[in-house]
N, C-alpha and C positions, 0 to 999 in steps of 0.2 A: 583526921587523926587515925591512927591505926596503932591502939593500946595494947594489944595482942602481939604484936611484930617488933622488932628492934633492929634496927643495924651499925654497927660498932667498928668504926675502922684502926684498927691494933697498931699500923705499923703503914705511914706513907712515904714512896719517896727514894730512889737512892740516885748515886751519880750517874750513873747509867741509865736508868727507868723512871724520870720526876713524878710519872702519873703513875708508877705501880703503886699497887695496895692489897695488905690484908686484910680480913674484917672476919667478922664475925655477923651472919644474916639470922637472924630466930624468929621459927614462925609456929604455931600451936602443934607443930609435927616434929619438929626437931630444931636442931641449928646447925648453919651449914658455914665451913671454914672455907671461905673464899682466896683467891679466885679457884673457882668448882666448877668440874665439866658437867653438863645436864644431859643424862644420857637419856634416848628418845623410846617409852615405851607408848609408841602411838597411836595403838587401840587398846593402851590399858595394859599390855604389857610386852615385855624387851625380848623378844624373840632369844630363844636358845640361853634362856637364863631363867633364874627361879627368883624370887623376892632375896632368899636367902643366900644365894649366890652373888648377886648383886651387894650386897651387906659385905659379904667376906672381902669382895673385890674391892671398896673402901667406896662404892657410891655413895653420896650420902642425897641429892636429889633427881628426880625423875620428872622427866616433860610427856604429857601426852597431846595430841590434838583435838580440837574442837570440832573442825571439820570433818575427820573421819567419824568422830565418835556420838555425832548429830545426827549423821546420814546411818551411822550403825554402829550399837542395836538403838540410840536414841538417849539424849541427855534425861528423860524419864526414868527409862528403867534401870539406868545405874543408880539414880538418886532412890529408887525405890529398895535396888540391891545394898543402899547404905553409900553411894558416892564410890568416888575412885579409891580413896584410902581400904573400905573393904573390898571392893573387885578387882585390886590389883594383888592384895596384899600385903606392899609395901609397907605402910604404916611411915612411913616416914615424910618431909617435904618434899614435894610435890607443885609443879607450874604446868597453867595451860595457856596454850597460844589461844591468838582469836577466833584463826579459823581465815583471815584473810592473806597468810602468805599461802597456803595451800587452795585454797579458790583462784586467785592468780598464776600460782605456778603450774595446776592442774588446765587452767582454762587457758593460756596462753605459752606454758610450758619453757617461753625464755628465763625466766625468774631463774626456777632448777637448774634450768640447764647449763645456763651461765656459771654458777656457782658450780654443777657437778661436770661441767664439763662437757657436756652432750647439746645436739642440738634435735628438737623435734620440731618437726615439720609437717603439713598435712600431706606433705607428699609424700612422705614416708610412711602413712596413714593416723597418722596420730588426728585429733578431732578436736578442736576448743570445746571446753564445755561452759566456759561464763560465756549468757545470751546480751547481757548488760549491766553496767554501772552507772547510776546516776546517784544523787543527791540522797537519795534513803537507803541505797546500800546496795547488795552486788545479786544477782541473779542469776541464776547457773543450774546446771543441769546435775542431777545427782548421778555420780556414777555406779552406783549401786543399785538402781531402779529406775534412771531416767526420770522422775520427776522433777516439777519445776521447784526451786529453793530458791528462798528470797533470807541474806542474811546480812542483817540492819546491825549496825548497832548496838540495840538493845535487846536482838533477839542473842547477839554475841554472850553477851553480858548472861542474859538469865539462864544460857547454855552451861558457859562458866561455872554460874552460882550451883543448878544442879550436878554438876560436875565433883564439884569440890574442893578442888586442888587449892593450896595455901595462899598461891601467887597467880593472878591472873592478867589478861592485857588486853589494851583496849582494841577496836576493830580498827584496822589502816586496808590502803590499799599499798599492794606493794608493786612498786614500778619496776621493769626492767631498765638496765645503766643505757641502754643506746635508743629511748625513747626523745626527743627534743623537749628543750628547757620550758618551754610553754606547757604543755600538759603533764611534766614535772611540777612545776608550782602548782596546775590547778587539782594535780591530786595531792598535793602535798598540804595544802588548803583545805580540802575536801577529806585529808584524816585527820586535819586539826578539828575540824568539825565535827568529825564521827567520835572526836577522842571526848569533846563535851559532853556529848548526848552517852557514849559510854559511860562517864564520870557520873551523869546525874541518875542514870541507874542503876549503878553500880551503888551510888548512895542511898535509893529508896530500896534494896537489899541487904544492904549489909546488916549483917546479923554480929560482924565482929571476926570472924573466921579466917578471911580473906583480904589480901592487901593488892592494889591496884599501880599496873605499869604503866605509863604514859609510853609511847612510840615515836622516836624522833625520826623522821624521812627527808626528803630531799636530794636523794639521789646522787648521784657526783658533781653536783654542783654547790659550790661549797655555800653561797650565797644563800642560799634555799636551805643545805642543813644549818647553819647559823640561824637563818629565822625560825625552822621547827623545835632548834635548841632552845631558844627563847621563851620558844610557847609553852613547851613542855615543861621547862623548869617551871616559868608561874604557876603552872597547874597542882592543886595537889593531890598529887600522884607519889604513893611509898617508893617505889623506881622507877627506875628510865632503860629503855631499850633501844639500843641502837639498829633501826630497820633499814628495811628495802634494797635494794639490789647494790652489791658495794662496788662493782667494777668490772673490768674484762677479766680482770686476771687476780694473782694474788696481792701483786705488789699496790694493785688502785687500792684493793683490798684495804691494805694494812694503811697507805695511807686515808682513806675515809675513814676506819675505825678511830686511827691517832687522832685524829686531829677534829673529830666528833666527837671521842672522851675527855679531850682535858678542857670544854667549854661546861664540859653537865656538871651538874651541882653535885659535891662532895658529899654532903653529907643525904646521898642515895647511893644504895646498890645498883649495879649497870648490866645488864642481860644483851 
């Protein structure tokens, strides 16, 4: 359970849009009137903007990364500066990702690129920096000082926890869409697993503060996001996030989103 959090859905439904919704999301920072863009301040804060400008501008939450902000300056010394709520400024709600769509996007670069459009190559001199993934989590080279990183799970989670942020998510890997259906399921498998061992950490932490996302994957294959839908909802997870690479273009796009939100369970908020 998560006594501290609440989410309220005001208004579902019209002729045109069965699965839209308004709601109301409250978390010990604020409440956020959905559907809300999450604009991305990812090392703690939103380039070319102030706390206070972002306020005027009608944000009402802020996403940072895990990834960046483990490799630098270190989920330590923010938590010692008071968390992100004081080193940002913000004061307001607040989510952090796991850290695993940018290990993947950084270390194989299709993820982004797909999405932004670009493609990198190492012939172009671009360099992978994930050395490996297996069963305990992903391995990668920090690009900030070349060290070796190993980010499990439950190192995700207690990243998170020092972190602070209201709203946090479990570790997945994230596929690129034109990888073959066999090592789609067996990573799609391999985050349902990561997304336990997230869950039971996330439990021997919790202090109350923070509410946990479940990550549905499976790639363009609808069979596969069906089974992640499943898993996820059993789980208890305060939301559901719709991940991993959604297509070539916009249009797969929009149909993987549709048709991956009107199976997730209503009464959660969707990221």
């Amino acid at each position: 359970t998560y006594p501290n959090f609440r989410w309220v859905v005001l208004q579902s439904g019209t002729a045109g849009a069965p699965a839209a919704r308004l709601g109301l999301l409250t978390t010990p920072h604020g409440t956020v009137e959905t559907p809300a863009f999450i604009f991305c301040a990812t090392k703690a804060c939103c380039k070319g903007m102030t706390p206070e400008m972002l306020r005027e501008a009608g944000s009402q939450i802020i996403l940072s990364n895990t990834y960046h902000l483990m490799l630098q300056p270190g989920s330590e010394i923010i938590k010692t500066l008071g968390g992100l709520q004081k080193t940002t400024g913000w004061r307001g709600p607040m989510l952090t990702d796991s850290g695993g769509y940018q290990i993947f996007s950084m270390g194989f670069g299709s993820v982004s690129s797909e999405i932004k459009g670009r493609h990198m190559t190492e012939d172009c001199g671009w360099k992978p920096s994930v050395q490996r993934i297996n069963e305990n989590g992903a391995e990668f080279r920090s690009y900030h000082d070349g060290s070796r990183q190993l980010l499990t799970p439950e190192r995700s989670i207690n990243v998170q926890q020092e972190l602070g942020a209201d709203l946090i998510l479990v570790l997945d890997e994230c596929t690129p869409f034109n990888v073959d259906k066999e090592y789609t399921a067996q990573s799609t498998r391999r985050s349902h697993r990561w997304a336990i061992r997230s869950l039971d950490e996330f439990v021997r932490g919790d202090d109350g503060t923070q509410a946990l996302y479940g990550i549905i994957q499976g790639g363009t294959y609808p069979d596969l996001r069906m089974e992640s839908i499943e898993f996820t909802n059993r789980q208890p997870f305060f939301g559901t996030a719709i991940g991993g690479s959604l297509g070539a273009d916009k249009g797969m796009m929009h149909d993987v989103v549709a048709t991956t939100a009107k199976h997730c369970r209503t009464d959660r908020p969707i990221h």
